[in-house]
Residue frames as qw, qx, qy, qz and C-alpha x, y, z in Angstrom:
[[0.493, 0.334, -0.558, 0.578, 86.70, 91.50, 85.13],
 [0.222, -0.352, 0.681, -0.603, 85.10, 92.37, 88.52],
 [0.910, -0.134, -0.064, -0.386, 83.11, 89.80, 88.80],
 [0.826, 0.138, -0.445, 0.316, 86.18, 87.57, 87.88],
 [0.058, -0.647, 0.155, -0.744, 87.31, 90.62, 91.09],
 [0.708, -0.404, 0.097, -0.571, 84.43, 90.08, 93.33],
 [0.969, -0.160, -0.176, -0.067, 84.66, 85.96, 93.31],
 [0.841, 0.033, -0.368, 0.395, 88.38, 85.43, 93.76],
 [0.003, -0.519, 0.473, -0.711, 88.79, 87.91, 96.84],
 [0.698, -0.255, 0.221, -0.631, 86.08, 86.89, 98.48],
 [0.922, 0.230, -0.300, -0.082, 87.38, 82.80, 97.54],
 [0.581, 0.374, -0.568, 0.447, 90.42, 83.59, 98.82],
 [0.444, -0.401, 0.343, -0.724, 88.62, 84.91, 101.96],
 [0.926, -0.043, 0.001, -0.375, 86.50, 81.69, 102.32],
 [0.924, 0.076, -0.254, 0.275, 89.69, 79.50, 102.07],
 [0.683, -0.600, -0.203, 0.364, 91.53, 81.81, 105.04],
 [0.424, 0.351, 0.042, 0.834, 93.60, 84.41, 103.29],
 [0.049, -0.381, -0.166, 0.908, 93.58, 87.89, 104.89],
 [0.335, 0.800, 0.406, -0.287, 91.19, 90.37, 103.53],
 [0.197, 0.833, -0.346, -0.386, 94.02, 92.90, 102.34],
 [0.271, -0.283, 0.838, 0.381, 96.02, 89.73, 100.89],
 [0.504, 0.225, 0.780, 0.294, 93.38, 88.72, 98.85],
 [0.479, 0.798, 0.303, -0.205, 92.62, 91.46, 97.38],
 [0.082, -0.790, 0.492, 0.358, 96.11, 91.53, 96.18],
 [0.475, 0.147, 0.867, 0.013, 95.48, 88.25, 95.14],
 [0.475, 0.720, 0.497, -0.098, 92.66, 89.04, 92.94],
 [0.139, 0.874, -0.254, -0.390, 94.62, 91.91, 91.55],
 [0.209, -0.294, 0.899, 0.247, 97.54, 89.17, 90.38],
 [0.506, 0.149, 0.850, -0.005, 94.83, 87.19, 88.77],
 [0.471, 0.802, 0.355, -0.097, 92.99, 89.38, 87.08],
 [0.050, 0.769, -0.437, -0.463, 96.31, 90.93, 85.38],
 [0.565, -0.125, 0.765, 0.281, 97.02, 86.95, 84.08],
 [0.555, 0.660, 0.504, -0.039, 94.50, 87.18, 81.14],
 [0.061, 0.850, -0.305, -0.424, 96.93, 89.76, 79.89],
 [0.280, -0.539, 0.774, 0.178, 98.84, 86.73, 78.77],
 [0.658, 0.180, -0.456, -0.571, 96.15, 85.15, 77.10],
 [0.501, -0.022, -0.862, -0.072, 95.74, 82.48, 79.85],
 [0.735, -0.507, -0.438, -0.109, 92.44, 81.31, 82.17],
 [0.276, 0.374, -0.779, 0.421, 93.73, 82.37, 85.43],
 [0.595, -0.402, 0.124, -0.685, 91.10, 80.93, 87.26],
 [0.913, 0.125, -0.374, 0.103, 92.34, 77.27, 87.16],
 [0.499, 0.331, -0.513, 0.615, 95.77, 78.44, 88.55],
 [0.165, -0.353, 0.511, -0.766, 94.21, 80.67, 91.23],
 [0.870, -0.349, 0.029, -0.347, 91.66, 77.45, 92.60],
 [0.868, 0.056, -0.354, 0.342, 94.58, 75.06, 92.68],
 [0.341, 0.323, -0.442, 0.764, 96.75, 77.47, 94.44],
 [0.662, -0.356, 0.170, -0.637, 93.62, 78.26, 97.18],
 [0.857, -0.087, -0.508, -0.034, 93.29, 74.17, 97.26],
 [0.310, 0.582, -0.392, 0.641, 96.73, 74.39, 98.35],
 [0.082, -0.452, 0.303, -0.835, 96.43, 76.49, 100.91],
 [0.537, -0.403, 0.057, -0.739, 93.58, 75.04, 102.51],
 [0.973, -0.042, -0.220, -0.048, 94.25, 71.65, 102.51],
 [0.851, 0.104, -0.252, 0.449, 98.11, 72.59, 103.44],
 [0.220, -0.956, -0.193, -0.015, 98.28, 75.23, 106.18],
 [0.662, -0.456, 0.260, 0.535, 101.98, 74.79, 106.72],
 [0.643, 0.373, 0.544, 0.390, 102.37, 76.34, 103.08],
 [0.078, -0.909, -0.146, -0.383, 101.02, 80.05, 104.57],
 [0.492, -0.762, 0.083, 0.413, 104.42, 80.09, 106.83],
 [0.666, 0.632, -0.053, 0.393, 107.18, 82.18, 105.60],
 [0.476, -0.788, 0.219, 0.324, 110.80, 83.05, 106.76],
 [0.527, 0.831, -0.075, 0.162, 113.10, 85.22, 105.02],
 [0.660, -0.587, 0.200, 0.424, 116.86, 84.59, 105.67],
 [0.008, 0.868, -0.407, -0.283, 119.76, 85.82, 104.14],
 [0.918, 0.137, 0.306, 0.214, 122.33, 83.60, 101.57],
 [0.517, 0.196, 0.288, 0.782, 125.59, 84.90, 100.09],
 [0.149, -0.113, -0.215, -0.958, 124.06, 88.40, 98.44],
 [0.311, -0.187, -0.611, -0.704, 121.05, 87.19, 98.28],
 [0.433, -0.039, 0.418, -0.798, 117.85, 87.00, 100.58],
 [0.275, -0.245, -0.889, -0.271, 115.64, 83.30, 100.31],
 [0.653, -0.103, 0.137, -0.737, 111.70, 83.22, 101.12],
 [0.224, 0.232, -0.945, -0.051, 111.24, 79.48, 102.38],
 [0.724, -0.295, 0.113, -0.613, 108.58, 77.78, 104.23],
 [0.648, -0.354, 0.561, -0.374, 108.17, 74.35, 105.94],
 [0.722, 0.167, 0.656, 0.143, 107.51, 71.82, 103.26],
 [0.159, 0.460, 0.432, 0.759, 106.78, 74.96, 100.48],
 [0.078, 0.352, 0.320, -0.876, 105.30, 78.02, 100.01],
 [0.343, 0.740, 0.568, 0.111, 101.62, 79.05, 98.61],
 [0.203, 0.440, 0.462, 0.743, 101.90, 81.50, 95.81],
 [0.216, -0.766, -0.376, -0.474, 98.99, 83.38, 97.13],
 [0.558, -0.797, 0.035, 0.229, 100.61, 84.50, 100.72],
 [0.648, -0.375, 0.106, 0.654, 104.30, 84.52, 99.36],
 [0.234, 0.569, 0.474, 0.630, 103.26, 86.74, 96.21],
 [0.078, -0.930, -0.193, -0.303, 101.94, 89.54, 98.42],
 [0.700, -0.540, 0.093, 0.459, 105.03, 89.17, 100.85],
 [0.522, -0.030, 0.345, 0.780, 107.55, 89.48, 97.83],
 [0.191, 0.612, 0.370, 0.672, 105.87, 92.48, 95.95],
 [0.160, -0.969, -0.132, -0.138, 105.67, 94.45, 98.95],
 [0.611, -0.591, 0.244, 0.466, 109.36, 93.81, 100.41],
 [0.532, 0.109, 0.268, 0.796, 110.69, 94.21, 96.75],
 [0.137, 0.889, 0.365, 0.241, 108.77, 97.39, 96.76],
 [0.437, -0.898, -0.025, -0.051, 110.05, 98.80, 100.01],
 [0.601, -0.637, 0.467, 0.121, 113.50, 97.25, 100.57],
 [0.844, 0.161, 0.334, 0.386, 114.80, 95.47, 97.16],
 [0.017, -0.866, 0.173, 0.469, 117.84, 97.46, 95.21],
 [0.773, 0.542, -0.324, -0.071, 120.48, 96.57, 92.72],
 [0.088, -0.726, 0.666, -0.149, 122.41, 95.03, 95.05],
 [0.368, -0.119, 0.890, -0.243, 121.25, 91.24, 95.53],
 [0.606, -0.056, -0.461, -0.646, 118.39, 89.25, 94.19],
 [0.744, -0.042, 0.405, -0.530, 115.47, 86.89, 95.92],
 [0.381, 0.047, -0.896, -0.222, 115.03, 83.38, 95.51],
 [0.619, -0.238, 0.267, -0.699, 111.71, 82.26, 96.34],
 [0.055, -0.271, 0.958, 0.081, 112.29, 78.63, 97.48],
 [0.061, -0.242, -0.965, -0.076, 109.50, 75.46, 96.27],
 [0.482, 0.199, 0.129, -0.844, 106.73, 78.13, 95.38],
 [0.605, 0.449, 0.638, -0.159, 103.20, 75.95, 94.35],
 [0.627, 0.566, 0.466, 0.263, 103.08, 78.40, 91.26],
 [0.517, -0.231, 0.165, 0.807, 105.66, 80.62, 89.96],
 [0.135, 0.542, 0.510, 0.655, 103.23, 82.25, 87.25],
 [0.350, -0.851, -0.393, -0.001, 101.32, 83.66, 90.22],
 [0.585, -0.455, -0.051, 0.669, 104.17, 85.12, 91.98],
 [0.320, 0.125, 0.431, 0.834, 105.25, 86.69, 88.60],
 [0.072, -0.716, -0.442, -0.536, 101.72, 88.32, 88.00],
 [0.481, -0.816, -0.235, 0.219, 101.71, 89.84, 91.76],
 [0.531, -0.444, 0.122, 0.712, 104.81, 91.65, 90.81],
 [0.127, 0.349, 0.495, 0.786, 103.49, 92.64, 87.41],
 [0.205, -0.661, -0.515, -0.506, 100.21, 93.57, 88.25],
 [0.443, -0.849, -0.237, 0.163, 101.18, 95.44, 92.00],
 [0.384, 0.836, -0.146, 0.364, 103.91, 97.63, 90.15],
 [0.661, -0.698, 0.024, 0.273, 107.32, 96.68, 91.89],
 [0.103, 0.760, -0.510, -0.390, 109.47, 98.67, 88.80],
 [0.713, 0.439, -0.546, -0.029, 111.82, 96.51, 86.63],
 [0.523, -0.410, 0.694, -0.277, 112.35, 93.24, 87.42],
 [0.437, 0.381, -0.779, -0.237, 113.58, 89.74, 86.02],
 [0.812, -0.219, 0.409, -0.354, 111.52, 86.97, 87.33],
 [0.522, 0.375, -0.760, -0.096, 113.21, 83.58, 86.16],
 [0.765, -0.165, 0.563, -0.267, 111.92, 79.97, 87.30],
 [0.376, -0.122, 0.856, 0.334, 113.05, 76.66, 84.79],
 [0.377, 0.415, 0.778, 0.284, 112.37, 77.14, 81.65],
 [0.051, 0.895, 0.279, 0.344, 110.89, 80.90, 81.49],
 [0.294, -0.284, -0.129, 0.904, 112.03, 84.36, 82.09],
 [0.034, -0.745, -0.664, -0.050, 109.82, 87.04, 82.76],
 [0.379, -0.154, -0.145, 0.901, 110.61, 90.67, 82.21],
 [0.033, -0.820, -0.564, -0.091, 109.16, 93.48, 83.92],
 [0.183, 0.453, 0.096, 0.867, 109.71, 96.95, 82.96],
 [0.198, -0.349, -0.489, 0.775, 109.09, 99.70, 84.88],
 [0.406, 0.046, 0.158, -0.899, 106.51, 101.25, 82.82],
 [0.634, 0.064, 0.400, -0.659, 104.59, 98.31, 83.42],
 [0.872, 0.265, -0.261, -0.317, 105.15, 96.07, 80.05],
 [0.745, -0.359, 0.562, -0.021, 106.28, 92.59, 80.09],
 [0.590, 0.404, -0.661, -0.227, 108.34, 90.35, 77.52],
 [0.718, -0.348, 0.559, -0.226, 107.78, 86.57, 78.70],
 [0.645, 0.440, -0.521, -0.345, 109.72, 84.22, 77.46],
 [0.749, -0.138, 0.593, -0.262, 109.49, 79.89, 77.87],
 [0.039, -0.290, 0.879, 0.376, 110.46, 76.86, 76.34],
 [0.132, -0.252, -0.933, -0.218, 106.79, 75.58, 76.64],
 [0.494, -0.490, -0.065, -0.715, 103.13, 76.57, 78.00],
 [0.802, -0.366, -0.424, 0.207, 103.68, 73.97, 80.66],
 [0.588, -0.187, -0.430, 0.660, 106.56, 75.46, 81.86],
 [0.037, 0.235, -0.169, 0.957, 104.72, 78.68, 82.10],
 [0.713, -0.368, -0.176, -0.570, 101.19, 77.45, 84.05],
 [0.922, -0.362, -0.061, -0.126, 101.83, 74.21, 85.73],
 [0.386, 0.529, -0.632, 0.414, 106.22, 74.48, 86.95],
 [0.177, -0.625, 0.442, -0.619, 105.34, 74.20, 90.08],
 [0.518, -0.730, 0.181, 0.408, 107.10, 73.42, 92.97],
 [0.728, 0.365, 0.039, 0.578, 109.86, 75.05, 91.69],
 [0.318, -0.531, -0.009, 0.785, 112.21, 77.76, 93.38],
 [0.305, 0.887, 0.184, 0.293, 111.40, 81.43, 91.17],
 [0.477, -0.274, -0.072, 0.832, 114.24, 83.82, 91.49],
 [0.042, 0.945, 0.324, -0.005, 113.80, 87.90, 91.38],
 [0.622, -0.244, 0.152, 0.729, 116.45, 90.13, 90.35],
 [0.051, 0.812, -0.035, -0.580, 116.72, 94.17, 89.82],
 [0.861, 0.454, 0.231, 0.002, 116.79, 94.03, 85.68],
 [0.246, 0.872, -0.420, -0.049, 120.24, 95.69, 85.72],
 [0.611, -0.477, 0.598, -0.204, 121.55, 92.52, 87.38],
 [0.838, 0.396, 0.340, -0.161, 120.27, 90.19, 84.35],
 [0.111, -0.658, 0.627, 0.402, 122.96, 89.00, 82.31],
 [0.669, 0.127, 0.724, 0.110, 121.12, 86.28, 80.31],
 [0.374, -0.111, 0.759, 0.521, 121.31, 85.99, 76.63],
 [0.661, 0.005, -0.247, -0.709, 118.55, 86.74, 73.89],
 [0.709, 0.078, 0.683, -0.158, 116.08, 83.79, 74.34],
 [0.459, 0.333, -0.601, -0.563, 115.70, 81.61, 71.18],
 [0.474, -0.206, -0.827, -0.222, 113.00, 79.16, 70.38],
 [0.028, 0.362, 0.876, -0.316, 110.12, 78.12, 72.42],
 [0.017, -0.820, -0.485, -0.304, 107.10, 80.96, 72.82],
 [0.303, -0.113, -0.159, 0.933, 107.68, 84.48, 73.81],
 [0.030, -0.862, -0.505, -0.001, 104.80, 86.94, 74.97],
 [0.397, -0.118, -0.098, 0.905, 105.47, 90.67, 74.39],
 [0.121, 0.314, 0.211, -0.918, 104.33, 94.11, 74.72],
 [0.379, 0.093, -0.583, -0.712, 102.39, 93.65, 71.05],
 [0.307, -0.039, -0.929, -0.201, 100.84, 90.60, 72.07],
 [0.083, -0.442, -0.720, 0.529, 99.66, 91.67, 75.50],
 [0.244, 0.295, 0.083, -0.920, 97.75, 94.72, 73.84],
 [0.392, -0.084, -0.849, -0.344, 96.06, 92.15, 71.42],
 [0.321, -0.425, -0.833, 0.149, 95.03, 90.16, 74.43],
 [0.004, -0.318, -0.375, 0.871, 94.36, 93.31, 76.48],
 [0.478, 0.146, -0.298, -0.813, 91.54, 94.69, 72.94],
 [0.503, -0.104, -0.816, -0.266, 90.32, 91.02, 73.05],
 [0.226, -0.419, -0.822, 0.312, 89.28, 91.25, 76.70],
 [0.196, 0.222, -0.095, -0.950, 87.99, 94.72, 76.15],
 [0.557, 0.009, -0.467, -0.686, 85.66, 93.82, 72.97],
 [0.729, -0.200, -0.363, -0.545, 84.60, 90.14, 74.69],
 [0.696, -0.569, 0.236, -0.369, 85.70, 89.36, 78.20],
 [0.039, -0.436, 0.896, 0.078, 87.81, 86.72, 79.47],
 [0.811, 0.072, -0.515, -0.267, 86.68, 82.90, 78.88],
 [0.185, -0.517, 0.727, -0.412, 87.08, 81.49, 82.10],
 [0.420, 0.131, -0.889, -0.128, 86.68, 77.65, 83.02],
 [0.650, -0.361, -0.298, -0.598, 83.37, 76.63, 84.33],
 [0.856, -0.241, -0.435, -0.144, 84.83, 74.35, 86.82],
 [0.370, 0.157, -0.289, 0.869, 87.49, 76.73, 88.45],
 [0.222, -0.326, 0.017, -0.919, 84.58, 79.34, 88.51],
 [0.700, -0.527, -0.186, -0.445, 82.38, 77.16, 90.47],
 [0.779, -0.235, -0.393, 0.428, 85.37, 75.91, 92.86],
 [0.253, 0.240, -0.182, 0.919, 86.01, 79.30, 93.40],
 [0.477, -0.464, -0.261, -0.699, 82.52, 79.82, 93.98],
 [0.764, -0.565, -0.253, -0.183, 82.39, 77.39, 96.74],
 [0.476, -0.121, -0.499, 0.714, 85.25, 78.77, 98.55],
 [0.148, -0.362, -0.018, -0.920, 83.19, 81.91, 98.27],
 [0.582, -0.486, -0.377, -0.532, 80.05, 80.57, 99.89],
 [0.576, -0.272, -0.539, 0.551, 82.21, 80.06, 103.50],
 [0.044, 0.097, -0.211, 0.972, 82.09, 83.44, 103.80],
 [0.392, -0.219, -0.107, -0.887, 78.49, 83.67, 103.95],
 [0.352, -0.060, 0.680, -0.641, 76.33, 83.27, 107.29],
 [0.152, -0.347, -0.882, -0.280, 73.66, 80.15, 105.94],
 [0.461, -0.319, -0.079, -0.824, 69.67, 81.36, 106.51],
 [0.122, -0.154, -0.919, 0.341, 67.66, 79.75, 109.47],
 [0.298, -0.640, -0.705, -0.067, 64.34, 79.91, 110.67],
 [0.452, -0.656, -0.198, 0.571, 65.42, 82.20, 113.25],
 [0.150, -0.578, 0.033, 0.801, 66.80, 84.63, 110.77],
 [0.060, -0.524, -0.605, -0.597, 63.82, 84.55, 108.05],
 [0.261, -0.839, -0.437, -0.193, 61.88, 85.93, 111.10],
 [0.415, -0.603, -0.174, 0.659, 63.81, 88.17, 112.36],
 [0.286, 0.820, -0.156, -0.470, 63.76, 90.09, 108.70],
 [0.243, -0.465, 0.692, 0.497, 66.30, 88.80, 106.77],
 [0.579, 0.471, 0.661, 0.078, 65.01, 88.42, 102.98],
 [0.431, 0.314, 0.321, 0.782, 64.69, 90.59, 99.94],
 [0.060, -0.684, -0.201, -0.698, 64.70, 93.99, 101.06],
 [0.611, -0.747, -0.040, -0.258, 65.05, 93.69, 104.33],
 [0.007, -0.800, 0.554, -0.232, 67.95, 93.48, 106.91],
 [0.812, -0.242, -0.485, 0.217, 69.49, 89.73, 108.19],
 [0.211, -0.762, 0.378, -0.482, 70.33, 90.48, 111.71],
 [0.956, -0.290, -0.036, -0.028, 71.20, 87.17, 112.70]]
């Protein structure tokens, strides 16, 4: 896990994210595997994104009825509106209203940034799934499909204080729950996560922006094993 850590902060660095956002970032990813699913796929597509669509990293938060939307220009990227919403519902969400994040890239993300940067109980709900997070941290996810719980996006995600939640038992599709996530949790314990070889090396080359290429000039100036680059 820090390796999986190390690469997607530094990835998200290399493809323009803040420093302190991506390490919130990373934090959201590396909680996914809880679920028993690769998030390394989700979190290069959602970088892509980002880099290729800059207009994706604005966000403005107006008011609606009760409720408070998070919109952007054409959409928002997951990876900028995810640390937005898990710190404002930290600081400033009650039981009075609920969030609607409008045409997020990937709702799953969102959802893990709220799981995995502890913002209490909270109902995340995008088509097709409903995500519930307890306040001491477990989750029950339930979904009509494994599509709709990786690849929804665009798709508005709504966020709502869990006293607020008035939906029915679920029935039928798949349902992840407290039992399951300790499973997955002893399975990455005993033999790491399994992470897709072609995610991990697109991550990899957002990673290698960050880092200053070697030159003539700075081989002789020191810069090798053991010795300081000062270029």
């Amino acid at each position: 896990m820090n390796e999986i850590t190390f690469l997607v902060t530094r990835g998200a660095v290399g493809a323009g994210v803040p420093f302190g956002v991506a390490e919130d970032f990373s934090e959201a990813v590396k909680w996914m595997p809880r679920l028993g699913i690769d998030p390394l796929p989700i979190a290069l597509s959602s970088l892509k994104l980002l880099d290729e669509r800059l207009e994706f990293g604005f966000i403005s938060l107006v008011e609606k009825g009760e409720g408070l939307e998070f919109t952007g220009r054409n959409g928002l990227s997951s990876v900028l509106v995810g640390s937005a919403l898990a710190d404002y519902t930290r600081l400033r969400m009650g039981t009075e209203g609920f969030i609607t994040v409008k045409n997020v890239d990937n709702p799953l993300l969102v959802a893990c940034f709220l799981a995995a940067l502890r913002v209490g109980s909270r109902v995340i709900k995008w088509p097709g799934v409903r995500f519930n997070l307890r306040r001491d941290g477990t989750v029950t996810l339930d979904a009509v499909d494994l599509k709709t719980i990786v690849g929804a996006g665009p798709t508005n995600v709504v966020v709502l204080d869990s006293s607020l939640d008035c939906a029915k038992e679920w029935i039928g599709g798949i349902t992840i729950d407290p039992v399951s996530m300790t499973r997955f949790g002893a399975k990455i314990i005993q033999d790491g996560v399994a992470v897709d070889r072609y995610a991990w090396d697109g991550l990899d080359s957002f990673f290698r922006r960050c880092l200053v290429p070697s030159s003539e000039q700075s081989r002789m100036s020191g810069a090798g094993a053991g010795l300081v680059d000062v270029d």
